[in-house]
PyMOL Python script that loads the backbone (N, CA, C, O; Angstrom):
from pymol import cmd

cmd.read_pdbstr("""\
ATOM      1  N   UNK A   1     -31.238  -1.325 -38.113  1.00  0.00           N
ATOM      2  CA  UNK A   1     -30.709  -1.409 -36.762  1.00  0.00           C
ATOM      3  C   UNK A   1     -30.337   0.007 -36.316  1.00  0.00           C
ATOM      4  O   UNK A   1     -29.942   0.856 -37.114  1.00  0.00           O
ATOM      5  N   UNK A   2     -30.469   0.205 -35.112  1.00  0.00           N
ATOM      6  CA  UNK A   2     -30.426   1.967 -34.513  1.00  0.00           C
ATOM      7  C   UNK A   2     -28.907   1.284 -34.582  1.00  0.00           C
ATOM      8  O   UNK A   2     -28.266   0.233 -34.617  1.00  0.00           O
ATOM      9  N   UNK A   3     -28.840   3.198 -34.571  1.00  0.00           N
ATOM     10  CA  UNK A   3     -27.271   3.484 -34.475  1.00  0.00           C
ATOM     11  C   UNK A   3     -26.720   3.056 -33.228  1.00  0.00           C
ATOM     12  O   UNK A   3     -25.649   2.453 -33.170  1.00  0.00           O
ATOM     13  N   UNK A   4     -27.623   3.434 -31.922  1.00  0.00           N
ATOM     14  CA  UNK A   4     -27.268   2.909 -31.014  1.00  0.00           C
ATOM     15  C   UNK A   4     -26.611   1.227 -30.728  1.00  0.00           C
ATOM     16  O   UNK A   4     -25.577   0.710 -30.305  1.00  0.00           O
ATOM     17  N   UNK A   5     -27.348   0.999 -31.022  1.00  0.00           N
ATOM     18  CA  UNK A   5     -27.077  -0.790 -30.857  1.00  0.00           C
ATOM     19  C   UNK A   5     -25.486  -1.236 -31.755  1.00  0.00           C
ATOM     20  O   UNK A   5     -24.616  -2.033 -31.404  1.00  0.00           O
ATOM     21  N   UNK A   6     -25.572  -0.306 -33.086  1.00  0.00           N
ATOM     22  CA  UNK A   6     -24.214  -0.721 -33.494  1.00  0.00           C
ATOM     23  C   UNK A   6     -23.268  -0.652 -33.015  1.00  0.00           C
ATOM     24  O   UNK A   6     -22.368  -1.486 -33.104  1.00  0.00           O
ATOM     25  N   UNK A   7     -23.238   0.872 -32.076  1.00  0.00           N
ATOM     26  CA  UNK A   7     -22.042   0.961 -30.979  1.00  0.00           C
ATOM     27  C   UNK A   7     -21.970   0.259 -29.710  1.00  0.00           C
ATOM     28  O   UNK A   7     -20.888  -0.213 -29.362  1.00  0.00           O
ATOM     29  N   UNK A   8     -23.226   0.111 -28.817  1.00  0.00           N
ATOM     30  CA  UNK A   8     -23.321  -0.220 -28.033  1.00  0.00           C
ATOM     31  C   UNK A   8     -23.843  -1.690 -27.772  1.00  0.00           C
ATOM     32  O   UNK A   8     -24.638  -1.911 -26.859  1.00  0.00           O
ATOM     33  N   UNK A   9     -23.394  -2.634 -28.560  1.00  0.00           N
ATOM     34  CA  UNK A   9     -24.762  -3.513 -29.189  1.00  0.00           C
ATOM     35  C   UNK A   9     -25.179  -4.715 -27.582  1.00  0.00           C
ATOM     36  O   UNK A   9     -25.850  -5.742 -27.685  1.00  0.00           O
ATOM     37  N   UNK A  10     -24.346  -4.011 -25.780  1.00  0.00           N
ATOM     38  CA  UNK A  10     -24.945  -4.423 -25.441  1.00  0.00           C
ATOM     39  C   UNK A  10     -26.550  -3.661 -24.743  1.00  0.00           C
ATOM     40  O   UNK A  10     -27.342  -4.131 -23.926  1.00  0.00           O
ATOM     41  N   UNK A  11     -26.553  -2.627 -25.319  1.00  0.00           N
ATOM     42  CA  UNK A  11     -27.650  -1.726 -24.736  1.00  0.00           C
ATOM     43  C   UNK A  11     -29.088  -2.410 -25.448  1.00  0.00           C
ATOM     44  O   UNK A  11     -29.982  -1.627 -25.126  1.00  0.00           O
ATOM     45  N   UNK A  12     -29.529  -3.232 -26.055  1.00  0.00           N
ATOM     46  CA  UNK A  12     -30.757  -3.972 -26.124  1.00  0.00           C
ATOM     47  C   UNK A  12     -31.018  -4.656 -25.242  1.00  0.00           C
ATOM     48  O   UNK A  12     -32.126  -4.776 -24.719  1.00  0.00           O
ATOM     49  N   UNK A  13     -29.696  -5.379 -24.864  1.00  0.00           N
ATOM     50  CA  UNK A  13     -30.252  -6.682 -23.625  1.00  0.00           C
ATOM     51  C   UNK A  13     -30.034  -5.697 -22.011  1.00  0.00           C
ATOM     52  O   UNK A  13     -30.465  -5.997 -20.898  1.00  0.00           O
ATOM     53  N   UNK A  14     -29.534  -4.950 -22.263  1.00  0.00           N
ATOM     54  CA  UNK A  14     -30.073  -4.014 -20.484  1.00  0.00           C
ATOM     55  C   UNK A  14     -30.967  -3.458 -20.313  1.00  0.00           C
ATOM     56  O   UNK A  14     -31.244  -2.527 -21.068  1.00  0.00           O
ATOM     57  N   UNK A  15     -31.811  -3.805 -19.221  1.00  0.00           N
ATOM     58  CA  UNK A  15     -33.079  -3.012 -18.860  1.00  0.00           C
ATOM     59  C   UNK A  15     -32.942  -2.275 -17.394  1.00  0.00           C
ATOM     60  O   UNK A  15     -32.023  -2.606 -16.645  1.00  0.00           O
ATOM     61  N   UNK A  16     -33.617  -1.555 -17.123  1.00  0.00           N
ATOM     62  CA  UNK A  16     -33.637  -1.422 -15.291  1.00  0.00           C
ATOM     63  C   UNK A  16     -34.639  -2.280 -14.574  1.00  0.00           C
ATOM     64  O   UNK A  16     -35.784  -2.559 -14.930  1.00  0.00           O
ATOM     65  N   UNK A  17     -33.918  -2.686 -13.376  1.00  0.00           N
ATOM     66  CA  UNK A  17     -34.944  -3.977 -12.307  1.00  0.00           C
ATOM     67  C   UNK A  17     -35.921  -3.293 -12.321  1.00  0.00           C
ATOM     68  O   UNK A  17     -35.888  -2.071 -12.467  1.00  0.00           O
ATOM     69  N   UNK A  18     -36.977  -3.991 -12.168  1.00  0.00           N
ATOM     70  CA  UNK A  18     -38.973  -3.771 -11.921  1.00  0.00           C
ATOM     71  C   UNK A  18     -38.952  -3.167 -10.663  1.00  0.00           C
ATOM     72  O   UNK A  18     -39.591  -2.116 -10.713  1.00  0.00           O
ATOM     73  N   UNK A  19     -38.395  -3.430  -9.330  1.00  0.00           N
ATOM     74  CA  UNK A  19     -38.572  -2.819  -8.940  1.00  0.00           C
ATOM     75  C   UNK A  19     -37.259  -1.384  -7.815  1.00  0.00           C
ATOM     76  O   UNK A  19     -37.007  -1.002  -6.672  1.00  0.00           O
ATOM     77  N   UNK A  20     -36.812  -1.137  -9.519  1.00  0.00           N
ATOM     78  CA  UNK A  20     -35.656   0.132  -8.732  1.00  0.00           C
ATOM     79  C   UNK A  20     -36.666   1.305  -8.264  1.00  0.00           C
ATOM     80  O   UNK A  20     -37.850   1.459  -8.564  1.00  0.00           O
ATOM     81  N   UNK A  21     -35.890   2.024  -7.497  1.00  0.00           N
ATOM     82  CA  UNK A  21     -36.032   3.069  -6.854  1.00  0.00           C
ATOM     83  C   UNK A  21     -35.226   3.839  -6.565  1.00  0.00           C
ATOM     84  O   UNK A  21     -34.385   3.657  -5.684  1.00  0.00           O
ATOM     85  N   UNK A  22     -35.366   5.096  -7.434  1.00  0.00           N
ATOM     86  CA  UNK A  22     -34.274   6.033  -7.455  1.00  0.00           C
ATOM     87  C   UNK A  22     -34.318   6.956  -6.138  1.00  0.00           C
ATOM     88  O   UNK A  22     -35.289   7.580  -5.711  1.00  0.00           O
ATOM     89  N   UNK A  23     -32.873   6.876  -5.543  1.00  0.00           N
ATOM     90  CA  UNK A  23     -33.196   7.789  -4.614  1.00  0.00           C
ATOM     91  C   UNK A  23     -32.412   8.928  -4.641  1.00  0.00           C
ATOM     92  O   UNK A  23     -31.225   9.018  -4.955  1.00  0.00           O
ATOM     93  N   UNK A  24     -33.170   9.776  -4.290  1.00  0.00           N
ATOM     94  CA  UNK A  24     -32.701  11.706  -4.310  1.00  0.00           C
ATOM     95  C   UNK A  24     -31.005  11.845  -4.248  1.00  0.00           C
ATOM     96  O   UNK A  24     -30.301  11.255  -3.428  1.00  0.00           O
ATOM     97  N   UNK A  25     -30.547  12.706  -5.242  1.00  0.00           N
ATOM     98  CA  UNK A  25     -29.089  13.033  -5.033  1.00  0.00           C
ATOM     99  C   UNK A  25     -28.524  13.829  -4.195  1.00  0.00           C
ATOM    100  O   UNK A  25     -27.384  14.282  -4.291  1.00  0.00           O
ATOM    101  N   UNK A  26     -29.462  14.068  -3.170  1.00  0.00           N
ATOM    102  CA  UNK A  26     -28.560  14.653  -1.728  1.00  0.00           C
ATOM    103  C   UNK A  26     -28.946  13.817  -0.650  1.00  0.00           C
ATOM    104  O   UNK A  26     -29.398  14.246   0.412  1.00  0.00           O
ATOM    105  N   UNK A  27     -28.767  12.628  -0.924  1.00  0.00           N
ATOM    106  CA  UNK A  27     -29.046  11.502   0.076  1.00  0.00           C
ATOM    107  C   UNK A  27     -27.838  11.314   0.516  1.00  0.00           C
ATOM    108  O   UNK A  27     -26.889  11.134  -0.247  1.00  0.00           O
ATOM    109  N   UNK A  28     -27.715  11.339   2.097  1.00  0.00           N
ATOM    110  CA  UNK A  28     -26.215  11.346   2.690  1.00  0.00           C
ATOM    111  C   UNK A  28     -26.283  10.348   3.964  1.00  0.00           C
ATOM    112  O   UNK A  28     -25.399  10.442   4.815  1.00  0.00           O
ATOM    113  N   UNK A  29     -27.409   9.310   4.119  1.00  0.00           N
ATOM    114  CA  UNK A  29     -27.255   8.944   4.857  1.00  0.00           C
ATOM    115  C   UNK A  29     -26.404   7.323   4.523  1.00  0.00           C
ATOM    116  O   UNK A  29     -26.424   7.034   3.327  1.00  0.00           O
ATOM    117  N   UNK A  30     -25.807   6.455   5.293  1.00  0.00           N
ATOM    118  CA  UNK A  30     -25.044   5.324   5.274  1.00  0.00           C
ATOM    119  C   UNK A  30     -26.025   4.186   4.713  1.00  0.00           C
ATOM    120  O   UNK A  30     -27.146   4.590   5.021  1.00  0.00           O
ATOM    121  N   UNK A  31     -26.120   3.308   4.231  1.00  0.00           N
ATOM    122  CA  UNK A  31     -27.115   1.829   3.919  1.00  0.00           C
ATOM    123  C   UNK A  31     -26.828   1.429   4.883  1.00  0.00           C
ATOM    124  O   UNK A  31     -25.690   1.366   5.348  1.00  0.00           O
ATOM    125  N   UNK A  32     -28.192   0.956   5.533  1.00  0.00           N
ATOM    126  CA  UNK A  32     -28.327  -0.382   7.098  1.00  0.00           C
ATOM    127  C   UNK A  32     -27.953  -1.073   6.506  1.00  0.00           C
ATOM    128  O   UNK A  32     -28.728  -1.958   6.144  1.00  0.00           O
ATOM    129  N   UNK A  33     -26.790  -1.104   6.118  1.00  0.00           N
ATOM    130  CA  UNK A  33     -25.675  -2.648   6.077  1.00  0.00           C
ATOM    131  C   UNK A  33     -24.275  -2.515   6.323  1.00  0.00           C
ATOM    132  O   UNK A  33     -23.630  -1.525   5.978  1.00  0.00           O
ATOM    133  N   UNK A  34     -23.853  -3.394   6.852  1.00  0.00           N
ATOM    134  CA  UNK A  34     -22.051  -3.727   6.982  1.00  0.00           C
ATOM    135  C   UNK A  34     -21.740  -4.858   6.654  1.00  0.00           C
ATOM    136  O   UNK A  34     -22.278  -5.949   6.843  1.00  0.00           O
ATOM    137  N   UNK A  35     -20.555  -4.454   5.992  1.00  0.00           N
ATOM    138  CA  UNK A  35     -19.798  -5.451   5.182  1.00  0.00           C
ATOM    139  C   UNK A  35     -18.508  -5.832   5.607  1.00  0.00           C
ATOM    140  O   UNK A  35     -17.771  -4.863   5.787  1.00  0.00           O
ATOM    141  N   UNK A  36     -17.914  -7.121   5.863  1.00  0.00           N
ATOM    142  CA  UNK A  36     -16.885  -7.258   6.137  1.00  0.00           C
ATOM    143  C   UNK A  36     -16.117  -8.320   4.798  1.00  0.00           C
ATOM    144  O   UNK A  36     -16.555  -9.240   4.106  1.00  0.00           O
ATOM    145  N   UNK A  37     -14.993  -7.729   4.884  1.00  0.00           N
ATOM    146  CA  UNK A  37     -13.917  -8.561   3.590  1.00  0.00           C
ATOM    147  C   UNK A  37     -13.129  -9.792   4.389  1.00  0.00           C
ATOM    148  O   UNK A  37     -12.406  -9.703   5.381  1.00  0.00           O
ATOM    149  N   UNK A  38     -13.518 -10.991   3.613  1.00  0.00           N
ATOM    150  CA  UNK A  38     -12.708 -12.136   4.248  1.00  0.00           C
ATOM    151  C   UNK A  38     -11.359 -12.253   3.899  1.00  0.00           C
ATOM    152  O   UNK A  38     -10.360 -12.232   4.618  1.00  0.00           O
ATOM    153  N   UNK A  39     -11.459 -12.362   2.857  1.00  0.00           N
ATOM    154  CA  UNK A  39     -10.187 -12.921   1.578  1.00  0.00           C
ATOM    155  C   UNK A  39     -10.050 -11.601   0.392  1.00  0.00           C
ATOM    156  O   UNK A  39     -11.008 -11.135  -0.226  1.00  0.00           O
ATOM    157  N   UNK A  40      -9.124 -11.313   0.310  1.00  0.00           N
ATOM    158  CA  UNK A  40      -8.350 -10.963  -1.177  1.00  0.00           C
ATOM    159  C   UNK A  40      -8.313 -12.251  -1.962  1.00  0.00           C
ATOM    160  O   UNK A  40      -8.100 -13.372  -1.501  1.00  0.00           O
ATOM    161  N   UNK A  41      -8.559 -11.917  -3.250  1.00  0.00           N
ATOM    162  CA  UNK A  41      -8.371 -13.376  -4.166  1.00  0.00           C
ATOM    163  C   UNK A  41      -7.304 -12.802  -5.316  1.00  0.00           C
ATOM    164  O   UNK A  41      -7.774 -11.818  -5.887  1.00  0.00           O
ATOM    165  N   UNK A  42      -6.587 -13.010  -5.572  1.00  0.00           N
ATOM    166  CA  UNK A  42      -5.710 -12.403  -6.895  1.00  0.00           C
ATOM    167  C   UNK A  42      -4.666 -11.218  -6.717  1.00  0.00           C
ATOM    168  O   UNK A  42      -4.753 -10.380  -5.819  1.00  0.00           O
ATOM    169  N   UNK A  43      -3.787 -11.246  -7.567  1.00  0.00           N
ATOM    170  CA  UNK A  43      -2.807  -9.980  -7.589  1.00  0.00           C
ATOM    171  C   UNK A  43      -2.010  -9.867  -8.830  1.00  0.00           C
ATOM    172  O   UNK A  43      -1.175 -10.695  -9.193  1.00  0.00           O
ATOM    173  N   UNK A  44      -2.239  -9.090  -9.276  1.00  0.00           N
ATOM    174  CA  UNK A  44      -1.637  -8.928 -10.317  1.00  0.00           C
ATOM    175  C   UNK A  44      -0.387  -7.739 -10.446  1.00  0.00           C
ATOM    176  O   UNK A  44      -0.523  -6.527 -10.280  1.00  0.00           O
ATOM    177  N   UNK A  45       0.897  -8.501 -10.803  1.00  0.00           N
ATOM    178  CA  UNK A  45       1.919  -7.768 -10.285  1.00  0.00           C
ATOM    179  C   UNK A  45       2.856  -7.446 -12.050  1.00  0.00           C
ATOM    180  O   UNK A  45       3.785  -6.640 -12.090  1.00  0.00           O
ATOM    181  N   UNK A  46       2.383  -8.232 -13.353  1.00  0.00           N
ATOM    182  CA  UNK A  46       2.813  -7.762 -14.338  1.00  0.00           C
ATOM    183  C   UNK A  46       2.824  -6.663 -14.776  1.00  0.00           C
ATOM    184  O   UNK A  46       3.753  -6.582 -15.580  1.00  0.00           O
ATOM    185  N   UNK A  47       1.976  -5.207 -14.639  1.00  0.00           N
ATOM    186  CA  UNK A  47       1.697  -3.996 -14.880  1.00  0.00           C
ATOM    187  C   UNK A  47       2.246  -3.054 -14.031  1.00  0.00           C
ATOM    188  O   UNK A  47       2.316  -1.837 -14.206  1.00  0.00           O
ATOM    189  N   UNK A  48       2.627  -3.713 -13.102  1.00  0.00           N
ATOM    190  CA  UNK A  48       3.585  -2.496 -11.997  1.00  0.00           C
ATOM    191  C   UNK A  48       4.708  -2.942 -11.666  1.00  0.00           C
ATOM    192  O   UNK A  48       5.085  -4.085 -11.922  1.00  0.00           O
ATOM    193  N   UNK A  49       5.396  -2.046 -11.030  1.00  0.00           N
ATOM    194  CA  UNK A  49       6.685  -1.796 -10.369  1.00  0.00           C
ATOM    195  C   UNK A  49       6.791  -2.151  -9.025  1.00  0.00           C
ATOM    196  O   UNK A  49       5.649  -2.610  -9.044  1.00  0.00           O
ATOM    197  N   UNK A  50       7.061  -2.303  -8.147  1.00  0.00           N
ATOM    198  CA  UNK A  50       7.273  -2.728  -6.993  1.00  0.00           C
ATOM    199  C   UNK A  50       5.723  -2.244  -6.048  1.00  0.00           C
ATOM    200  O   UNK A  50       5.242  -1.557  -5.146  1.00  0.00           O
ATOM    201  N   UNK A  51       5.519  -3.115  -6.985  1.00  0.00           N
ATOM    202  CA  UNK A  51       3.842  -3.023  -6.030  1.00  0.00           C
ATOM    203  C   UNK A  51       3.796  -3.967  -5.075  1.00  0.00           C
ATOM    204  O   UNK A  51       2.600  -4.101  -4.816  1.00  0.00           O
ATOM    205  N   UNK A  52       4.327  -4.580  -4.514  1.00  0.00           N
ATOM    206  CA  UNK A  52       4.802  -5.225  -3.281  1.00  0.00           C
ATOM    207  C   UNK A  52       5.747  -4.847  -2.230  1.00  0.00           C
ATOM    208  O   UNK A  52       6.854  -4.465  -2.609  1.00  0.00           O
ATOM    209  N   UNK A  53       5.491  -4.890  -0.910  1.00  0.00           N
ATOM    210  CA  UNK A  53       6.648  -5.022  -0.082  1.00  0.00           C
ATOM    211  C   UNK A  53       6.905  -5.355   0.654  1.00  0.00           C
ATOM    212  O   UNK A  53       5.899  -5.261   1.358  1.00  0.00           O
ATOM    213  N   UNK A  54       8.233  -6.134   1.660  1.00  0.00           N
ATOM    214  CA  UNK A  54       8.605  -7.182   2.142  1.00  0.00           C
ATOM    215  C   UNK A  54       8.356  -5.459   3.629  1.00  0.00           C
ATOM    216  O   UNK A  54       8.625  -4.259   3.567  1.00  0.00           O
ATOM    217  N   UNK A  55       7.729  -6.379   4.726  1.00  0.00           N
ATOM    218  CA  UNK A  55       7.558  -5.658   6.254  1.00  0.00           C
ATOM    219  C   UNK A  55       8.208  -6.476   7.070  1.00  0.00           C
ATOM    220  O   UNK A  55       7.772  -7.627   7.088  1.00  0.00           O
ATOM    221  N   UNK A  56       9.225  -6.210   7.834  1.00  0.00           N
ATOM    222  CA  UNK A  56       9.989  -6.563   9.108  1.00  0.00           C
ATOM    223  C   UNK A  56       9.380  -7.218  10.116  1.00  0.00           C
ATOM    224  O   UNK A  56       8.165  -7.122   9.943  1.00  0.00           O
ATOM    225  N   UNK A  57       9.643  -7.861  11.122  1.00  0.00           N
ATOM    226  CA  UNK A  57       8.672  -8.269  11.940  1.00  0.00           C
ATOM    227  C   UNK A  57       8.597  -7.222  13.097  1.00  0.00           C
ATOM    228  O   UNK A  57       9.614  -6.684  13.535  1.00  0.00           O
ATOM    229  N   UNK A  58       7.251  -6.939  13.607  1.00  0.00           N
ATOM    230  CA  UNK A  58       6.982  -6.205  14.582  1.00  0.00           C
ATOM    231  C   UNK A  58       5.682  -7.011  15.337  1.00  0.00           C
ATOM    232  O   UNK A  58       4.801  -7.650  14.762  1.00  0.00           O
ATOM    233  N   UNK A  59       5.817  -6.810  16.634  1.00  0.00           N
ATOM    234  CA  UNK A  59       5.249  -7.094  17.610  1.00  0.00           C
ATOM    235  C   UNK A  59       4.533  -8.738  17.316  1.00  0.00           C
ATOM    236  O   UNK A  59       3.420  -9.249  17.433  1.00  0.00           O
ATOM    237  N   UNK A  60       6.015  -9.207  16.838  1.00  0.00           N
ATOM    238  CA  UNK A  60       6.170 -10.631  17.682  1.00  0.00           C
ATOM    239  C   UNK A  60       4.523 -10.918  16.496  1.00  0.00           C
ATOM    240  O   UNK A  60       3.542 -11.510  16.946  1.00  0.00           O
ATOM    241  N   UNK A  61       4.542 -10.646  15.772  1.00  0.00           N
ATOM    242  CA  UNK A  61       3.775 -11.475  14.956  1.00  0.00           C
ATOM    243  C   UNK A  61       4.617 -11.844  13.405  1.00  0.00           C
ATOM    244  O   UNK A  61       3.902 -12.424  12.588  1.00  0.00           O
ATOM    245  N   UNK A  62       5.486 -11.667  13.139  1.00  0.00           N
ATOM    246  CA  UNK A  62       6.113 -12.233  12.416  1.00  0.00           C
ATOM    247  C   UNK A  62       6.122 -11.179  11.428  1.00  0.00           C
ATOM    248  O   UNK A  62       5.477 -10.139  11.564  1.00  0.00           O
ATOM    249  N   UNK A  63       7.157 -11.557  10.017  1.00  0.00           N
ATOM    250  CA  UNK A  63       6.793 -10.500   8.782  1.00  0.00           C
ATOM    251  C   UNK A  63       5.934 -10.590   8.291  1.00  0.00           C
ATOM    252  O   UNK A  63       5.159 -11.497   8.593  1.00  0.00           O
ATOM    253  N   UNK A  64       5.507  -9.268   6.812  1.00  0.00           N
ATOM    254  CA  UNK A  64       4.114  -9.214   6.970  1.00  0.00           C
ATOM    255  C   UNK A  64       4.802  -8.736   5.067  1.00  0.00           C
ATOM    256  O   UNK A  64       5.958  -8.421   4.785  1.00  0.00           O
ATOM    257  N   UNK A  65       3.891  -8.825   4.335  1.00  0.00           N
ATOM    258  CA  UNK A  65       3.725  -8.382   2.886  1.00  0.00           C
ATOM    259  C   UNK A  65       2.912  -7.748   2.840  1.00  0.00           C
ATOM    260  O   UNK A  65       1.914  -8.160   3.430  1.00  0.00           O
ATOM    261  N   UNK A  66       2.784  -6.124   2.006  1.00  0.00           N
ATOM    262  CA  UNK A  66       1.989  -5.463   2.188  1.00  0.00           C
ATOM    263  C   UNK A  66       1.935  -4.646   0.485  1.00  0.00           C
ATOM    264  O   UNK A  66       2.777  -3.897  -0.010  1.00  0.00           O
ATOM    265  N   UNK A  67       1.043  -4.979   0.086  1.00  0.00           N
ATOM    266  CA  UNK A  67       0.595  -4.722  -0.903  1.00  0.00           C
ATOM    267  C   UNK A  67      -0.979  -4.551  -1.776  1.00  0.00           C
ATOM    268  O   UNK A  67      -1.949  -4.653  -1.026  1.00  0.00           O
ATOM    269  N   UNK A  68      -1.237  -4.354  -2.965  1.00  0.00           N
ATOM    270  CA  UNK A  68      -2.399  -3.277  -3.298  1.00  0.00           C
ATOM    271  C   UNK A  68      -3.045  -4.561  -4.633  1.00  0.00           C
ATOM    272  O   UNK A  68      -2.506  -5.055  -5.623  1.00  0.00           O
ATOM    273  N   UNK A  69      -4.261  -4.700  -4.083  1.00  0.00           N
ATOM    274  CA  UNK A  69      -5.191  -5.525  -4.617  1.00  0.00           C
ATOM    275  C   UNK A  69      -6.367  -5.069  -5.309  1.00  0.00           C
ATOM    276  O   UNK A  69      -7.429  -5.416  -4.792  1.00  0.00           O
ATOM    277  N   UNK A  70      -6.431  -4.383  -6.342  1.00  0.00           N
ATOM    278  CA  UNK A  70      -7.966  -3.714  -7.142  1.00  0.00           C
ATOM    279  C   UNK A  70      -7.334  -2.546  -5.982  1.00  0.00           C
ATOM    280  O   UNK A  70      -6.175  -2.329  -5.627  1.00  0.00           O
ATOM    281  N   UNK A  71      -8.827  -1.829  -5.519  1.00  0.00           N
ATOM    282  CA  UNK A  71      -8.770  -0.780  -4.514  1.00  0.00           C
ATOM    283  C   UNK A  71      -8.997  -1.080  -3.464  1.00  0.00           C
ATOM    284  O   UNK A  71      -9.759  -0.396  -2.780  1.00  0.00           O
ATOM    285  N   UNK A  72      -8.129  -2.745  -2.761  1.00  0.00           N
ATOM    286  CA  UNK A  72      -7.903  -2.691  -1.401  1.00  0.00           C
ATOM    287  C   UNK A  72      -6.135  -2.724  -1.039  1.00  0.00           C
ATOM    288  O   UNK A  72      -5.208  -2.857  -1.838  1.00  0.00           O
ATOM    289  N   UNK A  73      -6.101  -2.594   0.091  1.00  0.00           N
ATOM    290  CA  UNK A  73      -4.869  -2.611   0.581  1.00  0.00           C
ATOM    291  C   UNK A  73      -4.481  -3.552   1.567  1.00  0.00           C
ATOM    292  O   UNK A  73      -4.828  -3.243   2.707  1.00  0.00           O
ATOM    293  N   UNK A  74      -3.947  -4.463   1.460  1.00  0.00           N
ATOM    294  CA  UNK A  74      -3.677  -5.511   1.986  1.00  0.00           C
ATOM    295  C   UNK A  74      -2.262  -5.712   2.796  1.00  0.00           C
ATOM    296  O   UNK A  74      -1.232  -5.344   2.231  1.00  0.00           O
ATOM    297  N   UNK A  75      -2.198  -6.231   3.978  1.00  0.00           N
ATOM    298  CA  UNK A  75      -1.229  -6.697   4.592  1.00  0.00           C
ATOM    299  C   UNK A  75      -1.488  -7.717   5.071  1.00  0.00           C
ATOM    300  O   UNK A  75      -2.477  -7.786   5.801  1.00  0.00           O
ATOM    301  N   UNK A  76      -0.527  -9.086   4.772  1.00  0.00           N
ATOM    302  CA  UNK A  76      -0.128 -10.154   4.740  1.00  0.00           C
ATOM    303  C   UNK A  76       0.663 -11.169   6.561  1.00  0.00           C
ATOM    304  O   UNK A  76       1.833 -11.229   6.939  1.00  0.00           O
ATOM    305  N   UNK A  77      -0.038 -11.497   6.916  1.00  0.00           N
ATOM    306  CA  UNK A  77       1.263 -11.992   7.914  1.00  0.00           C
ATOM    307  C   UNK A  77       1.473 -13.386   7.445  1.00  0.00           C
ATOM    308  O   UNK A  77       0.716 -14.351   7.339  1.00  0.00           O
ATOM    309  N   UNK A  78       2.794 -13.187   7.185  1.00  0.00           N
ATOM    310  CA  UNK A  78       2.901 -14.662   6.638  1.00  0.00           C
ATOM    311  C   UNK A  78       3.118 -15.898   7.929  1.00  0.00           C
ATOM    312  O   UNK A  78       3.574 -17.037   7.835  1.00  0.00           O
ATOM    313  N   UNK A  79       2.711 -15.323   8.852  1.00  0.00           N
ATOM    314  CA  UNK A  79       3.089 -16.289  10.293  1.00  0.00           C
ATOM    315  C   UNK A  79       1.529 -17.124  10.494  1.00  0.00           C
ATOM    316  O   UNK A  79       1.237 -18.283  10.789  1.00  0.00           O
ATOM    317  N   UNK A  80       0.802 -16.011  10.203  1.00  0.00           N
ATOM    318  CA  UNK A  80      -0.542 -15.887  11.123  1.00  0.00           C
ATOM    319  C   UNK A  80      -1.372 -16.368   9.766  1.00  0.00           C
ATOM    320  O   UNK A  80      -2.421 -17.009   9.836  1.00  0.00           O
ATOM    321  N   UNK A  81      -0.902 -16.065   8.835  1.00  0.00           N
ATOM    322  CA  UNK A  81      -1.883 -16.234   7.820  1.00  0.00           C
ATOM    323  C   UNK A  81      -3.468 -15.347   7.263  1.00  0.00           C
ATOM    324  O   UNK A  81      -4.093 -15.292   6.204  1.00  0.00           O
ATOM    325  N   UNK A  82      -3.589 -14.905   8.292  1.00  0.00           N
ATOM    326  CA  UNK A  82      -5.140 -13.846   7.712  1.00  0.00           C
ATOM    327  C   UNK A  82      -4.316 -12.532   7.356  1.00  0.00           C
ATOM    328  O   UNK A  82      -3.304 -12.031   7.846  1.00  0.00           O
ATOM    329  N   UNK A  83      -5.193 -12.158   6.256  1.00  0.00           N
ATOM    330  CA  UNK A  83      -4.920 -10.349   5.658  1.00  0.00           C
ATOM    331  C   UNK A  83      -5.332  -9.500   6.754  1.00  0.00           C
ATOM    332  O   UNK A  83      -5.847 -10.287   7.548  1.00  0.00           O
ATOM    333  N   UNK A  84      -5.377  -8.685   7.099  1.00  0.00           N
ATOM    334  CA  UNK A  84      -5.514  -7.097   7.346  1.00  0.00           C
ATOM    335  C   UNK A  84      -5.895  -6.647   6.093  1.00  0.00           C
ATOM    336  O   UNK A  84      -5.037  -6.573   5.214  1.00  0.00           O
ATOM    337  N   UNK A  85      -7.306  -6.261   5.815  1.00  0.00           N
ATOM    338  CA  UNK A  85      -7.389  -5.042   4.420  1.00  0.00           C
ATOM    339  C   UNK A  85      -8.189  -3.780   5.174  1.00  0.00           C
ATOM    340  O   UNK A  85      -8.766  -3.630   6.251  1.00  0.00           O
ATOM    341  N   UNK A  86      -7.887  -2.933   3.964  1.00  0.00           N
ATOM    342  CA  UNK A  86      -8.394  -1.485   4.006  1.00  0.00           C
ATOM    343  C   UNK A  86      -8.907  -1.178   2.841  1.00  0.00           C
ATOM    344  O   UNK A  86      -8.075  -1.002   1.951  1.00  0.00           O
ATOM    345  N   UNK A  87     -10.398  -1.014   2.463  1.00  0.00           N
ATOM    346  CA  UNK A  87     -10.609  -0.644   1.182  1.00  0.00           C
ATOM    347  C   UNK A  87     -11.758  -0.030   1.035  1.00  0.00           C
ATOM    348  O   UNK A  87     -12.105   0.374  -0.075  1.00  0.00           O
TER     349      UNK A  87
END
""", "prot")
cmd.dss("prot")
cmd.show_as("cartoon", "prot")
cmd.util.cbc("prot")
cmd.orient("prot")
C-alpha cells in the first residue's frame, strides 16, 4: 500500500470531474450567478463567549438578536421573524 493512502487513505476514492476546467489564475471576473440565503440553520454557542446579542427595538420593527453563524452574520427580528444575513 503507498504511503500515501496510509495517511491520506481518503485520496484513492477522489478523482477530478470528467469534465473540469481549469481556469487561469488571474481570472477576476464575477460567475453569471446570484445567490440568495433563505435561512440560517444552526448555532452553535458552546465554544464562545457572548456570541450573541440582545438589539433594542428600532424603527418600530421590534427587537432583533444579532449574532454569527459559520461565516454569516445574522440578525434576527424576533417580531417579523425573517433573518437579515451578511456573508
Amino acid at each position: 500500500m503507498p504511503l500515501t493512502l496510509c495517511v491520506k487513505p481518503w485520496a484513492g476514492e477522489i478523482c477530478q470531474p470528467k469534465k473540469f476546467r481549469q481556469l487561469s489564475s488571474n481570472n477576476t471576473t464575477a460567475p453569471d450567478i446570484e445567490l440568495e440565503l433563505d435561512w440560517v440553520y444552526g448555532y452553535r454557542s458552546n465554544m464562545g463567549v457572548n456570541t450573541i446579542k440582545y438589539m433594542s427595538e428600532e424603527d418600530n420593527k421590534g427587537p432583533r438578536l444579532a449574532y454569527f453563524a459559520a461565516a454569516v452574520g445574522v440578525v434576527y427580528y424576533t417580531q417579523l421573524k425573517p433573518e437579515k444575513s451578511k456573508g
